[in-house]
C-alpha atoms as an extended CHARMM CRD file, in Angstrom:
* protein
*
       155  EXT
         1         1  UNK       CA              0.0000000000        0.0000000000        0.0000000000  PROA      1               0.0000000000
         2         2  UNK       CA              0.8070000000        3.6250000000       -0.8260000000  PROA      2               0.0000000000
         3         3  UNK       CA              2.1330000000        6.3510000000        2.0450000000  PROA      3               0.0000000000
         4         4  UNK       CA             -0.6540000000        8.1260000000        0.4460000000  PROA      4               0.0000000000
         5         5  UNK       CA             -3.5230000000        5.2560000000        0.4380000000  PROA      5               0.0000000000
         6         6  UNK       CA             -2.5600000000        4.0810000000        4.1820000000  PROA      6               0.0000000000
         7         7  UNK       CA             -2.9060000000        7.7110000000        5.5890000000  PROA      7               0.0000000000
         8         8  UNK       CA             -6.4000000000        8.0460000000        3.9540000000  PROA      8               0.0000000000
         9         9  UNK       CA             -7.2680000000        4.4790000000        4.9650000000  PROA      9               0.0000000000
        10        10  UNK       CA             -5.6700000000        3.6410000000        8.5630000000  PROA      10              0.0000000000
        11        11  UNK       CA             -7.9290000000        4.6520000000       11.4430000000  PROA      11              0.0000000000
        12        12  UNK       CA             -5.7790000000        6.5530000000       14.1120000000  PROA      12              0.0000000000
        13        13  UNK       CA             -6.1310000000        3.8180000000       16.7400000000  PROA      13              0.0000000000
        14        14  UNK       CA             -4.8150000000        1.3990000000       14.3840000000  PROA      14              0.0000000000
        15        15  UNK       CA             -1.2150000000        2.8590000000       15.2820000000  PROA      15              0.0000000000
        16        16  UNK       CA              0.4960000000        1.7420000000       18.3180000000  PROA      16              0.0000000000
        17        17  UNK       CA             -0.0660000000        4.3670000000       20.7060000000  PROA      17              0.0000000000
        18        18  UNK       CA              0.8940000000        4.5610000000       24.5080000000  PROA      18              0.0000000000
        19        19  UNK       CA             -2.2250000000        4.7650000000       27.4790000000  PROA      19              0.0000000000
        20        20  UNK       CA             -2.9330000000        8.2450000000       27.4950000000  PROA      20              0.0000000000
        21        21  UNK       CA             -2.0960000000       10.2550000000       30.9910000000  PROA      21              0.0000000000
        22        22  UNK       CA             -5.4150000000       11.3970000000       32.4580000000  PROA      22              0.0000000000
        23        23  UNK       CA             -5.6840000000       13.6970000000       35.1400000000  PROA      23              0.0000000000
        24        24  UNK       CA             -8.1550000000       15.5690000000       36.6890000000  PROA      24              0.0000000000
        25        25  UNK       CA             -7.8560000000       19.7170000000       36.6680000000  PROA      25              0.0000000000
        26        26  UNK       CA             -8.3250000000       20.1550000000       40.0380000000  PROA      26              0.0000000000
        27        27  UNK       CA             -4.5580000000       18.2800000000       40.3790000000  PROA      27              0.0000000000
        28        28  UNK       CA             -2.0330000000       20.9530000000       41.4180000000  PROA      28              0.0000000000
        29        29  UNK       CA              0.5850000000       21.9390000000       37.9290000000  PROA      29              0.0000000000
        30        30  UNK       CA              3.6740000000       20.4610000000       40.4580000000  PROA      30              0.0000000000
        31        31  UNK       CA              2.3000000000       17.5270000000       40.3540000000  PROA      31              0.0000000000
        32        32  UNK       CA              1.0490000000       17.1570000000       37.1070000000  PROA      32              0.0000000000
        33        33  UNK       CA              4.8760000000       18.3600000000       35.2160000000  PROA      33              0.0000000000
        34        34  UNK       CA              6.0960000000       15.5230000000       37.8090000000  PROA      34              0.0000000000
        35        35  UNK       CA              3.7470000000       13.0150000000       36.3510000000  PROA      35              0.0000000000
        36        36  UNK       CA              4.1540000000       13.9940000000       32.6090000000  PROA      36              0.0000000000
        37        37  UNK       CA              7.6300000000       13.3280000000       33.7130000000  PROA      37              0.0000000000
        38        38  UNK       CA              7.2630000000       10.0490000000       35.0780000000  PROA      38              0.0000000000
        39        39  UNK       CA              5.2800000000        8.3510000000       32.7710000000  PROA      39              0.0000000000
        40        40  UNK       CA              7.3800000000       10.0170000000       29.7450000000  PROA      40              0.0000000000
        41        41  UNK       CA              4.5610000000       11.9560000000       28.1420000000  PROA      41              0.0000000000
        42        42  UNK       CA              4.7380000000       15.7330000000       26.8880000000  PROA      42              0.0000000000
        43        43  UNK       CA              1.0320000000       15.9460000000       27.9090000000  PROA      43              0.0000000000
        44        44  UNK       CA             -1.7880000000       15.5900000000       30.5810000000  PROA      44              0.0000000000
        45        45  UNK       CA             -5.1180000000       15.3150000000       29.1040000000  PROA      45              0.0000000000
        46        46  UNK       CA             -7.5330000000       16.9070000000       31.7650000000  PROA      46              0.0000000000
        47        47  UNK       CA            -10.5390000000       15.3130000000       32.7980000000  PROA      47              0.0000000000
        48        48  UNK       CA            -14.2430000000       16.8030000000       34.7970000000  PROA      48              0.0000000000
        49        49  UNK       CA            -16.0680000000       13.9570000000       35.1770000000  PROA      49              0.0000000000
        50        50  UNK       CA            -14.9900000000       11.3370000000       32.7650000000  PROA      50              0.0000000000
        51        51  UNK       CA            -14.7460000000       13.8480000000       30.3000000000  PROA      51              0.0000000000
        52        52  UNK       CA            -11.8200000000       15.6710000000       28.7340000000  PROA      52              0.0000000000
        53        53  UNK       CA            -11.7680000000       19.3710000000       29.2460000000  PROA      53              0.0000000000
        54        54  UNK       CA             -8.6130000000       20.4570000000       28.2760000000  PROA      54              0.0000000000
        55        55  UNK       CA             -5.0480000000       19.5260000000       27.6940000000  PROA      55              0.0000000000
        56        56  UNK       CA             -2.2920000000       20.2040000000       29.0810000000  PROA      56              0.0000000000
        57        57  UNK       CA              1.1370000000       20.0660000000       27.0990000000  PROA      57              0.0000000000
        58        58  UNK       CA              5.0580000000       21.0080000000       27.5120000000  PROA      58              0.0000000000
        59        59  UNK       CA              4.5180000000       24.2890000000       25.4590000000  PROA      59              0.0000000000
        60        60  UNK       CA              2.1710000000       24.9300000000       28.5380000000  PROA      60              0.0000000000
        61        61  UNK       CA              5.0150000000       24.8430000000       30.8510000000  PROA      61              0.0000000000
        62        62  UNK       CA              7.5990000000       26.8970000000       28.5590000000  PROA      62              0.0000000000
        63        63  UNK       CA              4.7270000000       29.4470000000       28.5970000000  PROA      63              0.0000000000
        64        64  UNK       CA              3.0560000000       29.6790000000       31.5880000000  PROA      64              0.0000000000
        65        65  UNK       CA              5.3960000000       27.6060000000       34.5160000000  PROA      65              0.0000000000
        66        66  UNK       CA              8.7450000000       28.9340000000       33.8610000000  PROA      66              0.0000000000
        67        67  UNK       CA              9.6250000000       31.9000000000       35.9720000000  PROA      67              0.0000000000
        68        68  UNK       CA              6.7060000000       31.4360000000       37.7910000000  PROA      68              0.0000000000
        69        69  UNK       CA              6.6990000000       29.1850000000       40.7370000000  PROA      69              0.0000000000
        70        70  UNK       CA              3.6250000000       30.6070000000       42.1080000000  PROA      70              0.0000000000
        71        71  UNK       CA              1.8430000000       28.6950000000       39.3800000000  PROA      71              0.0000000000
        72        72  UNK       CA              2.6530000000       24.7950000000       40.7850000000  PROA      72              0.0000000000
        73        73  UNK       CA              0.6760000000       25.2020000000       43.7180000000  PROA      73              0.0000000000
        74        74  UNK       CA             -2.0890000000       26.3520000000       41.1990000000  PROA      74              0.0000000000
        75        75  UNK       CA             -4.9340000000       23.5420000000       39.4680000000  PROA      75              0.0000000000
        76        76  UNK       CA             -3.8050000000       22.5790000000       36.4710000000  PROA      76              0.0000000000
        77        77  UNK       CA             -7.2200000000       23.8290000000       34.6280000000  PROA      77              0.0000000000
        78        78  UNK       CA             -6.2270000000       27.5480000000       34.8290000000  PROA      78              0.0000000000
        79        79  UNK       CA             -3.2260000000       26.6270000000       32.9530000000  PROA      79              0.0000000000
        80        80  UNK       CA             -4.4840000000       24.1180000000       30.5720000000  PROA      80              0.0000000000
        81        81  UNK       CA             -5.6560000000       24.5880000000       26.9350000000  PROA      81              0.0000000000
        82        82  UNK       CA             -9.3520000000       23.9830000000       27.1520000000  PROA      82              0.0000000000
        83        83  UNK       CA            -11.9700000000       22.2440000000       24.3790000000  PROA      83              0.0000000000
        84        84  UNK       CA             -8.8490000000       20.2580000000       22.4990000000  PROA      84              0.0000000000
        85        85  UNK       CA             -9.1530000000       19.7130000000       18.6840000000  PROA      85              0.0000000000
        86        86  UNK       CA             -9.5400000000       15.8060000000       19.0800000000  PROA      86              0.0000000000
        87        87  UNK       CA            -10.3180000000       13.4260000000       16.2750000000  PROA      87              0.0000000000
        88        88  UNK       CA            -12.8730000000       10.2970000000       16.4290000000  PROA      88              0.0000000000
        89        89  UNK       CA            -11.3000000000        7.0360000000       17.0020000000  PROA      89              0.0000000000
        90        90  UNK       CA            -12.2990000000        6.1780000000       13.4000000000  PROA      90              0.0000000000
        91        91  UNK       CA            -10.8820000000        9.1820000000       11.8470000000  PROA      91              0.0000000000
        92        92  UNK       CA             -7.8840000000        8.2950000000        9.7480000000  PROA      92              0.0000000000
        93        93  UNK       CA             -4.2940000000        8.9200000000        9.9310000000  PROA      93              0.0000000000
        94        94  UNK       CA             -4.4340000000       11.5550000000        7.4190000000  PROA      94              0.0000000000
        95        95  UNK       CA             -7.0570000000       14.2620000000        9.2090000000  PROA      95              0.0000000000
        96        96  UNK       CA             -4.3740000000       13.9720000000       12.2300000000  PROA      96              0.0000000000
        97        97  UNK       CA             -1.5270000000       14.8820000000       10.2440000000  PROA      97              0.0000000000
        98        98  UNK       CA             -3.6370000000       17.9580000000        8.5690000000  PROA      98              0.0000000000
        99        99  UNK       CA             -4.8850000000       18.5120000000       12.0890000000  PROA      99              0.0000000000
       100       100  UNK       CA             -1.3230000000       18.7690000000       13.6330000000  PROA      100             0.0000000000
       101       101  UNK       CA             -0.1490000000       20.7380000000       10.1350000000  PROA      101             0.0000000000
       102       102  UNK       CA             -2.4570000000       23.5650000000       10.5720000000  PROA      102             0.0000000000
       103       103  UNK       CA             -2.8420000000       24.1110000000       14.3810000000  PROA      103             0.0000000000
       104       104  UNK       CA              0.4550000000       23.1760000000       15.1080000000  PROA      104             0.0000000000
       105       105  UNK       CA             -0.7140000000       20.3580000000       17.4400000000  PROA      105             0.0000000000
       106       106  UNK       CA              2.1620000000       17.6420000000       18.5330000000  PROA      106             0.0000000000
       107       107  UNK       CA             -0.4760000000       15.5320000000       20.3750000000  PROA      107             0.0000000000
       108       108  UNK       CA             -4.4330000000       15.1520000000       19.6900000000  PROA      108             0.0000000000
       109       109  UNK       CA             -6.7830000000       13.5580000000       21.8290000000  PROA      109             0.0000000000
       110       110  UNK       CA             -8.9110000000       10.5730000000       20.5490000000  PROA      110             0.0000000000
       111       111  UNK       CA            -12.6130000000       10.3980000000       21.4180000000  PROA      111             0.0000000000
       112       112  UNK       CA            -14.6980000000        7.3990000000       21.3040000000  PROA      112             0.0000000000
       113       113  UNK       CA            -18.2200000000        6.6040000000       19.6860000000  PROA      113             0.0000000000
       114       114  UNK       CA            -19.6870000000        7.4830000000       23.4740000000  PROA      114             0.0000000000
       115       115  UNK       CA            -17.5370000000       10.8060000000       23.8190000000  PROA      115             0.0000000000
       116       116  UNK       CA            -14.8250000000        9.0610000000       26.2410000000  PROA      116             0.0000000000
       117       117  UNK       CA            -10.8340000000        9.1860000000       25.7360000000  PROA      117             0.0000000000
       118       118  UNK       CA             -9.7590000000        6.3770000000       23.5680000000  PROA      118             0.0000000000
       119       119  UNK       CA             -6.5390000000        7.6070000000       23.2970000000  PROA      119             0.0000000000
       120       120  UNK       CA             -4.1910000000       10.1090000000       22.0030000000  PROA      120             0.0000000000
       121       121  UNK       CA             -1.7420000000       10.3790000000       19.0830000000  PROA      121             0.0000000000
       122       122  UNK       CA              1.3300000000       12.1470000000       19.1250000000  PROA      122             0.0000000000
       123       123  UNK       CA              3.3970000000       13.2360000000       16.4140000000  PROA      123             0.0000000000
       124       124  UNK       CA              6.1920000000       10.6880000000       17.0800000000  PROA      124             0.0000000000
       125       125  UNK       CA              3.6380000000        8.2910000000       16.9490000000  PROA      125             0.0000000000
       126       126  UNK       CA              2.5450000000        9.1810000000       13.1960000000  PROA      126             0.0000000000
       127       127  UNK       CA              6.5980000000        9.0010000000       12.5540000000  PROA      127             0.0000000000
       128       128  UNK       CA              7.0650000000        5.7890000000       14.1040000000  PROA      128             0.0000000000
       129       129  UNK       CA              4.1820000000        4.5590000000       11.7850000000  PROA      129             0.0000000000
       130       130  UNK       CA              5.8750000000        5.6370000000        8.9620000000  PROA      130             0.0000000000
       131       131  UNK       CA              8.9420000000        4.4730000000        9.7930000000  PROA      131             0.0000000000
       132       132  UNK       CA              7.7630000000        0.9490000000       10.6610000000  PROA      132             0.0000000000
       133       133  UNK       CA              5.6480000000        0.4900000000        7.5600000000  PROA      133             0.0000000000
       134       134  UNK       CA              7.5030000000        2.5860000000        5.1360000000  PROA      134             0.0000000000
       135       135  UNK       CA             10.9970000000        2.4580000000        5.4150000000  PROA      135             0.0000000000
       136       136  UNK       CA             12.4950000000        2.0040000000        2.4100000000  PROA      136             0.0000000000
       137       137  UNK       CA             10.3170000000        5.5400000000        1.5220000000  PROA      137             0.0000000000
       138       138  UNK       CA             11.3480000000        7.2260000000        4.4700000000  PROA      138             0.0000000000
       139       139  UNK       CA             14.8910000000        6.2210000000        4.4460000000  PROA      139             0.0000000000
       140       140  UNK       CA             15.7140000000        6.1430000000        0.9860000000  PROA      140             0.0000000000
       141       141  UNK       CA             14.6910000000       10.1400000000        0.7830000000  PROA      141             0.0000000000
       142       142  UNK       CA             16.8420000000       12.1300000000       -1.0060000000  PROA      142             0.0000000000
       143       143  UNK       CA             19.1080000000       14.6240000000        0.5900000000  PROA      143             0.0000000000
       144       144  UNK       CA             18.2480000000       18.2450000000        1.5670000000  PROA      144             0.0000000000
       145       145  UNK       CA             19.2270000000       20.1970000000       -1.9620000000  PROA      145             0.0000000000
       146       146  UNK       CA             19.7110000000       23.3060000000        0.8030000000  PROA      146             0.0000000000
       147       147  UNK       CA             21.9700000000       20.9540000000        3.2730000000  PROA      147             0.0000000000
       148       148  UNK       CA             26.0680000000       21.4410000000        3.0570000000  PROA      148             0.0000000000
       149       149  UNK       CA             28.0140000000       19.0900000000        4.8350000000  PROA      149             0.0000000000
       150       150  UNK       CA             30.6980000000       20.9110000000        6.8860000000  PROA      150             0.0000000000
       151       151  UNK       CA             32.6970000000       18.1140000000        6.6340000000  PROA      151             0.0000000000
       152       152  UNK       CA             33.6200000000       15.4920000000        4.1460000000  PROA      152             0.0000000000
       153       153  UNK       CA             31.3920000000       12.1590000000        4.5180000000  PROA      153             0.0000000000
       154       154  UNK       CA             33.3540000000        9.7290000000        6.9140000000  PROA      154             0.0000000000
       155       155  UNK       CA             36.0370000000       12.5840000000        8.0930000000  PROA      155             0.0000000000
């Protein structure tokens, strides 16, 4: 199958994706970095009630935490971005990349059929797809025309 045909035909939960980390908004932004770090993600989607209300990512942190240690006694929901763009779990691989192309998004949340978090898909994700059923495309690209080496090849 074609890079092409499998982006407009995969469904996003058909990639291998980690559990996503749910937390709820009332958690303090401490602990919430200090669980993004733990489990490895660069987000926290934030829950009310089963239900995801915002998200909360790295750029968050770079934006709002730095420089301000008031903030990580603070919830996490004043500091969150609330009403994600999220895709369905059927959507396919394709309106996530366009998705992430024209917001900018490096992570989108993945809602099922009854409006509860099936997931979420990062942008590494999409690559490692690629990557894993693609390779020869992806690796056989040709060089950067713009790229000069500084240094011979193999000096």
């Amino acid at each position: 199958m074609k890079i092409e045909r499998s982006l407009r035909e995969v469904e996003v939960l058909s990639l291998e994706l980690q559990p996503p980390l749910l937390l709820d908004g009332s958690t303090r932004v401490a602990d919430v970095i200090r669980e993004m770090q733990d489990s490895g993600h660069g987000y926290a989607l934030i829950m009310r009630n089963n239900r995801l209300v915002g998200i909360f990512t790295e750029r968050d942190v770079f934006l709002s935490v730095l420089g301000n240690d008031a903030v990580l006694s603070r919830p996490v929901s004043g500091y969150m971005s609330p009403d994600p763009v999220c895709v369905a779990a059927g959507d396919p691989v394709r309106k996530v990349l366009l998705l992430m192309h024209q917001g900018g998004h490096r992570q989108i949340p993945i809602i099922d059929a009854s409006g509860q978090v099936a997931g979420c898909v990062r942008h590494k994700d999409i690559a490692a797809y690629l990557v894993d059923h693609f390779a020869g495309h992806v690796l056989n690209l040709p060089p950067d025309p713009e790229q000069i080496a500084r240094t011979p090849e193999g000096g």
